[in-house]
C-alpha positions as CSV (number, residue, x, y, z in Angstrom):
1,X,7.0,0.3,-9.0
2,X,8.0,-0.2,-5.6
3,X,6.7,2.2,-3.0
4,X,10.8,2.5,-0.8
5,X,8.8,4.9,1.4
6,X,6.9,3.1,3.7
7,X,9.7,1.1,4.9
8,X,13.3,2.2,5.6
9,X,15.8,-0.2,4.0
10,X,19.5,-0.4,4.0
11,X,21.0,3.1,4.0
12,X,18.5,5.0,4.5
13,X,18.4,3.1,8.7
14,X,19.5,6.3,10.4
15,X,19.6,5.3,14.2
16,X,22.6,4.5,15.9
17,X,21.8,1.0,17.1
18,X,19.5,-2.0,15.9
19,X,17.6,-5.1,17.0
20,X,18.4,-7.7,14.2
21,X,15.9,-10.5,13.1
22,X,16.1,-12.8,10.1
23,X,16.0,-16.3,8.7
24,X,19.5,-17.7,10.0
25,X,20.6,-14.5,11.4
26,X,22.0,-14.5,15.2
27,X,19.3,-12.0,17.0
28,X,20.5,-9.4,18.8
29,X,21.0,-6.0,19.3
30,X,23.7,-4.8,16.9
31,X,25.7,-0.7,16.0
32,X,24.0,0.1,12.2
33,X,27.5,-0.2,10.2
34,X,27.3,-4.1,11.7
35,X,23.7,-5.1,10.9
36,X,24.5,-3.6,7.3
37,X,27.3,-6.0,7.0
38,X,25.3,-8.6,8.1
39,X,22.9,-8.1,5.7
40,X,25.0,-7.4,2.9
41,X,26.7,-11.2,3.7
42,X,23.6,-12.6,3.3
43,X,23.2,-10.9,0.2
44,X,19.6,-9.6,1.2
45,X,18.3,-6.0,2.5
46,X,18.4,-5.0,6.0
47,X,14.2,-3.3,6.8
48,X,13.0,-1.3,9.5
49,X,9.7,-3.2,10.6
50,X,9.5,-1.4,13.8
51,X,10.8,2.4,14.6
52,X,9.1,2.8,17.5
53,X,10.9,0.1,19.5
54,X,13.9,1.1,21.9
55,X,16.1,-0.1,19.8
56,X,14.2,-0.1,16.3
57,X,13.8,-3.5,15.3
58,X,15.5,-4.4,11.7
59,X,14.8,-7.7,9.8
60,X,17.4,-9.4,7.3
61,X,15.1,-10.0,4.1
62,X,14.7,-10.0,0.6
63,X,12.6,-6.6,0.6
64,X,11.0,-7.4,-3.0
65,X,9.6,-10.6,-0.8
66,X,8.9,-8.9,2.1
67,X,6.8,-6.8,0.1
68,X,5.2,-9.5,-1.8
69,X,4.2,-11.4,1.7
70,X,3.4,-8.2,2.9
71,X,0.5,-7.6,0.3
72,X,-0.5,-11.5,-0.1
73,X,-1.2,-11.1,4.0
74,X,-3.6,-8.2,3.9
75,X,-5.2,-9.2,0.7
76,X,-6.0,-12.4,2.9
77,X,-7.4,-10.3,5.9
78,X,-9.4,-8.5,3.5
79,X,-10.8,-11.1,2.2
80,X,-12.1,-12.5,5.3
81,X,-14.1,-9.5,6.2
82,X,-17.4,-9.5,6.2
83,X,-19.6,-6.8,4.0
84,X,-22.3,-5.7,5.5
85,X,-25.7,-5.8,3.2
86,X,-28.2,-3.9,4.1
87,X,-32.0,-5.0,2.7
88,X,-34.8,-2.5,2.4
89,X,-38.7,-3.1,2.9
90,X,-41.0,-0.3,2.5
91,X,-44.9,-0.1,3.4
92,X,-47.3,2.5,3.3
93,X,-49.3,3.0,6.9
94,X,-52.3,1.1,5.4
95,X,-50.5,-1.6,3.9
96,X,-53.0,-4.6,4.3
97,X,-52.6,-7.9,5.5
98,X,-51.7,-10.2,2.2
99,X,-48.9,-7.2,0.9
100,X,-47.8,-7.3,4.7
101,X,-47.1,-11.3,4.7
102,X,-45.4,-10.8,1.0
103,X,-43.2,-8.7,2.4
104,X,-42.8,-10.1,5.7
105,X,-41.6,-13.2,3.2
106,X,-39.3,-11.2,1.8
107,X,-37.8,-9.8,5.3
108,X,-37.0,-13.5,6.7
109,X,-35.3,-14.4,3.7
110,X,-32.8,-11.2,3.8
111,X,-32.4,-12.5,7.6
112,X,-31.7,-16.1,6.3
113,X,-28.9,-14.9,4.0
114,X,-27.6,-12.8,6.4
115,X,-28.2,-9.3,5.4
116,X,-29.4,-6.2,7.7
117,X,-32.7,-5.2,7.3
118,X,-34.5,-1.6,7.4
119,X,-38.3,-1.4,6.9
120,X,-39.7,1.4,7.2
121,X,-43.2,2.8,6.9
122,X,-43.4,6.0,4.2
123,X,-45.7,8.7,4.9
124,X,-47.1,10.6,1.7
125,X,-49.1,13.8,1.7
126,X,-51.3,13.8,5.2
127,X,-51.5,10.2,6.0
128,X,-48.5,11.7,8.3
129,X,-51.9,11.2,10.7
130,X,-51.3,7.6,11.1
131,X,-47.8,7.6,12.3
132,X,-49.0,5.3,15.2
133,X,-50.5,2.4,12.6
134,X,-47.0,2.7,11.1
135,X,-45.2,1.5,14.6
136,X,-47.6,-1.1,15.5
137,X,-46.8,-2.8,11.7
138,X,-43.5,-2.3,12.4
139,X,-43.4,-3.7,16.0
140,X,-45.6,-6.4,14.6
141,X,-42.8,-7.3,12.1
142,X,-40.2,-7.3,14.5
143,X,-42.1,-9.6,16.5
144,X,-42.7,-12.3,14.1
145,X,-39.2,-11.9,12.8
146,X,-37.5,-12.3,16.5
147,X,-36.9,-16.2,16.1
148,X,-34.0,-15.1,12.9
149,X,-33.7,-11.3,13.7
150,X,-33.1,-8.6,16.3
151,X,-34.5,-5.1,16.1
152,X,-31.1,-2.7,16.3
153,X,-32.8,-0.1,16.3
154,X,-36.8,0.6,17.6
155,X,-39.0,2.2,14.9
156,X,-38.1,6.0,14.9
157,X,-40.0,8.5,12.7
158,X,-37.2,10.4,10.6
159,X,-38.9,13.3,8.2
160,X,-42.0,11.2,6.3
161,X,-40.0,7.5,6.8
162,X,-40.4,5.8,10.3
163,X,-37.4,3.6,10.0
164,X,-36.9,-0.2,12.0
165,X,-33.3,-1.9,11.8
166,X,-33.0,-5.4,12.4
167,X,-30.1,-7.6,12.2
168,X,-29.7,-11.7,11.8
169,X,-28.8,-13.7,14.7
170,X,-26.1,-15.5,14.7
């Protein structure tokens, strides 16, 4: 089903006066009824690309294939995006040194791939106490992580998580 809506086409062009553009068309600023006539010669449909435009600016095209180019190009653009990942790491205030290098492991690699990275320290119950053992690990991983990543974002305590972003470099 084709969406006629988001382009006008043919009749439904309105304005008094059009730029005309197309494959083996003569450009040029030309009265509606004309451009039309034009387009009905060529046997193809005459679409409003751009209304905004003193005149509007009309194109002389097949508008099934216009459509069809249409979709192919922002399919393409979409494709190209980049998602952005993001990769959790979670200690505990006390976490001790072999856990910390385990999971420092794990931190480089997600920074290798490419993916964000949050670590954060959780606070349970009162070990709230040590919220200051909880920056220093998390500095401390930010520092031996600075040759791959970048801290985004400095530890910040949020509720009972203290939470570090850190992004790849490129």
């Amino acid at each position: 089903m084709i969406k006629e809506d988001q382009h006008k086409i043919n009749g439904k062009i309105t304005v008094p006066e059009v730029r005309v553009v197309g494959e083996g068309i003569e450009p040029g600023v030309y009265p509606t009824p004309k451009a039309l006539q034009i387009a009905e010669e060529a046997g193809l449909d005459l679409v409003m690309i751009t209304e905004k435009a003193v005149p509007p600016v009309c194109r002389v095209v097949d508008y099934k294939k216009f459509l069809y180019e249409q979709k192919k190009k922002e399919k393409e653009l979409k494709s190209k995006q980049q998602k952005v990942v993001i990769k959790e790491i979670r200690f505990g205030p006390q976490t001790d040194d072999h856990d910390y290098e385990f999971k420092k492991r794990h931190a480089r690699s997600f920074l290798e791939e490419g993916s964000k990275l949050k670590a954060y320290v959780f606070f349970k119950g009162r070990s709230i106490i040590f919220k200051d053992q909880g920056e220093i690990l998390l500095l401390k991983l930010a520092q031996e992580l600075e040759d791959i990543g970048k801290v985004e974002q400095l530890p910040k305590l949020e509720g009972k998580r203290m939470i570090m972003m850190m992004a790849p470099k490129k």
